[in-house]
C-alpha positions as a Markdown table, in Angstrom:
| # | Residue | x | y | z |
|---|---|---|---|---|
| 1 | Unk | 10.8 | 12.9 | -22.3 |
| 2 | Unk | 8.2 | 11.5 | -24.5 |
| 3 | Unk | 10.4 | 12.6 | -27.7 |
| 4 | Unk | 13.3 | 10.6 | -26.3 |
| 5 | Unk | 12.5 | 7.2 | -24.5 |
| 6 | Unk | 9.3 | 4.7 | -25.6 |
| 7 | Unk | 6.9 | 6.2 | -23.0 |
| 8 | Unk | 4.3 | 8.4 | -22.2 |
| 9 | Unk | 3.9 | 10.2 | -19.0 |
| 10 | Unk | -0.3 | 10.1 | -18.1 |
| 11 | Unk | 0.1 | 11.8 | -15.2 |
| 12 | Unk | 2.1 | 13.5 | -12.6 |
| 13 | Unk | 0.6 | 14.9 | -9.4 |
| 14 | Unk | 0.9 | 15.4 | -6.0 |
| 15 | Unk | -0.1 | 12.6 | -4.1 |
| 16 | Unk | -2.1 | 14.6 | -1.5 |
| 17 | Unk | -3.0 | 13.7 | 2.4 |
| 18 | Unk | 0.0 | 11.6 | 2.7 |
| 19 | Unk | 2.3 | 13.1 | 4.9 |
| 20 | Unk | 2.5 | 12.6 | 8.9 |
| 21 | Unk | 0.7 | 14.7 | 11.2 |
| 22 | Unk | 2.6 | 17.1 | 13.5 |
| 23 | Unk | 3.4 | 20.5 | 14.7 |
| 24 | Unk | 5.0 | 21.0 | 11.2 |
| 25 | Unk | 2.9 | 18.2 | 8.8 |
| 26 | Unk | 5.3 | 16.0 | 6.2 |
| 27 | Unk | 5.6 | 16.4 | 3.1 |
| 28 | Unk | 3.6 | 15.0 | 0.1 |
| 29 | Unk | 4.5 | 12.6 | -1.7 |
| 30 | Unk | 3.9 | 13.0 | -6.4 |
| 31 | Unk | 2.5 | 10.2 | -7.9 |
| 32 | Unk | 3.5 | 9.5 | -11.7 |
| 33 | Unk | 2.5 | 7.0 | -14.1 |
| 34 | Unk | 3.6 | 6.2 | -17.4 |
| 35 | Unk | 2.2 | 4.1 | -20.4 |
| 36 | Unk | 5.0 | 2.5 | -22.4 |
| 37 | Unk | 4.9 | 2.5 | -26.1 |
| 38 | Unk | 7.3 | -0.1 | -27.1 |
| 39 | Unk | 9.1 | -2.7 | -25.7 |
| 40 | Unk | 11.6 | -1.3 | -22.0 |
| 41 | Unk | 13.9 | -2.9 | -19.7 |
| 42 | Unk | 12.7 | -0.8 | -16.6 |
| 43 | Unk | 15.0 | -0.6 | -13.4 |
| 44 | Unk | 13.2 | 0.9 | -9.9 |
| 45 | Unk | 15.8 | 2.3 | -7.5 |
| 46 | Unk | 12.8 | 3.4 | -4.8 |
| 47 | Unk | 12.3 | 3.5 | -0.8 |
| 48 | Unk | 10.1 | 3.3 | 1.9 |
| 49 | Unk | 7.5 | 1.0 | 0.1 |
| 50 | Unk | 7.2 | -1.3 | 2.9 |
| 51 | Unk | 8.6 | 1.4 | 5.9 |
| 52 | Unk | 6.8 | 4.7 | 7.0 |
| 53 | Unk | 8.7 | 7.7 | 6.7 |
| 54 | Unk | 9.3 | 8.2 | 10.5 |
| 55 | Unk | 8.4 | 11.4 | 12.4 |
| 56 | Unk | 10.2 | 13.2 | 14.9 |
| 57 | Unk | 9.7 | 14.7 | 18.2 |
| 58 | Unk | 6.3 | 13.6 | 18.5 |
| 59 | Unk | 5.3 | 13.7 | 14.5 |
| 60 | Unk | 3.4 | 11.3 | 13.2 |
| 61 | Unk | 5.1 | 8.7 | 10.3 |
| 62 | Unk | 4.2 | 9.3 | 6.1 |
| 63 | Unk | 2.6 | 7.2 | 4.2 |
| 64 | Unk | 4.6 | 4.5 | 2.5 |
| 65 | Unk | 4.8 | 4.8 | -0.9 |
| 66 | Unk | 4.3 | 2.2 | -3.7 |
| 67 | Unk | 5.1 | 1.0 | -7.4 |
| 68 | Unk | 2.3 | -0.6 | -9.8 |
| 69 | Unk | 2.7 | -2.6 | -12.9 |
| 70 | Unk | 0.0 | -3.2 | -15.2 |
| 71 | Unk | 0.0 | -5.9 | -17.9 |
| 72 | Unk | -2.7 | -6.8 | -20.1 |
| 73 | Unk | -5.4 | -5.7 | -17.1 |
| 74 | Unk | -3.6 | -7.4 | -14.4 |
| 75 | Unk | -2.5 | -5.2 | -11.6 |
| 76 | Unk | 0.8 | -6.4 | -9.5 |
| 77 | Unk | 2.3 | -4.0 | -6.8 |
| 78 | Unk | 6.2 | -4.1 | -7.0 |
| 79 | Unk | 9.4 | -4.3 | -4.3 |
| 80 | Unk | 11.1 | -0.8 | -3.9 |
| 81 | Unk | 14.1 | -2.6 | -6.0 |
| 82 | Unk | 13.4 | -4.4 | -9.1 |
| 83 | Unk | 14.0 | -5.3 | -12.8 |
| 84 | Unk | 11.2 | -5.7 | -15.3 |
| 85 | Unk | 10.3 | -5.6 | -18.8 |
| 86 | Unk | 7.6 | -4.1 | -20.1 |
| 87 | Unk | 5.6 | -4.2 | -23.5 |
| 88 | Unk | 4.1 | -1.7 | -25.9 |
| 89 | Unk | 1.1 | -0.6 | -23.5 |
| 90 | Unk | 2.0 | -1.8 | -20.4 |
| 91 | Unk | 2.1 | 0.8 | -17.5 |
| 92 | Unk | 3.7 | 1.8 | -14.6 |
| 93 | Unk | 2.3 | 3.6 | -11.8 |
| 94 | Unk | 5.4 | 5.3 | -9.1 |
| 95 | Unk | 3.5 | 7.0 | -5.6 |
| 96 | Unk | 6.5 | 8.3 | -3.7 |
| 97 | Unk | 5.9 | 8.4 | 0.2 |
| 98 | Unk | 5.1 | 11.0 | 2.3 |
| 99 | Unk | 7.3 | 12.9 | 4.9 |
| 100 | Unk | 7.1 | 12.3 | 8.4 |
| 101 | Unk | 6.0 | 14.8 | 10.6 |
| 102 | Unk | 7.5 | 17.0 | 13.0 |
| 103 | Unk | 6.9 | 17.9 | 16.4 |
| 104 | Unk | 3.3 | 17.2 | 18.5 |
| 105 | Unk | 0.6 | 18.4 | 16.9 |
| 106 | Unk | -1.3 | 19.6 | 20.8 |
| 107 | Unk | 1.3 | 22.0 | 21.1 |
């Protein structure tokens, strides 16, 4: 991807402790972020920022996940749906929620 598009991915990692509690436990969530090396129109198609993932059957909800801009220092957490343009050195942070859990955890 680096080859193709003006960005670098930093990182790209599981985003660990972030899924719901339960008989069966929710999934985790990946966290990526990306420096940009020129000038980007960036569009965020995301969910769950502002919801938990639910659980079921007794399973405790994930974590919501979350989007992060960073220009010249400033830090400035984004809606799930969004336009923005970003500059050489800007970056963007994407943490994808966590599942929901299923089931009680007691039993």
């Amino acid at each position: 991807m680096d080859t193709s598009y003006p960005l670098m991915v930093e990182k790209y990692a599981i985003r660990r402790d972030k899924g719901g509690s339960g008989q069966q436990g929710g999934g985790k969530g990946i966290i990526r972020a990306y420096r940009f090396l020129s000038q980007a129109h960036i569009s965020l198609l995301t969910e769950r920022r502002t919801t938990q993932p639910y659980g079921l059957h007794g399973g405790k909800p994930g974590k919501s996940g979350e989007n992060i801009f960073i220009h010249e220092r400033k830090t400035k957490k984004l809606p799930g749906k969004i336009n923005i343009n970003a500059a050489p050195g800007d970056r963007l942070i994407v943490k994808t929620p966590g599942g929901g859990g299923w089931g009680n955890k007691k039993n």
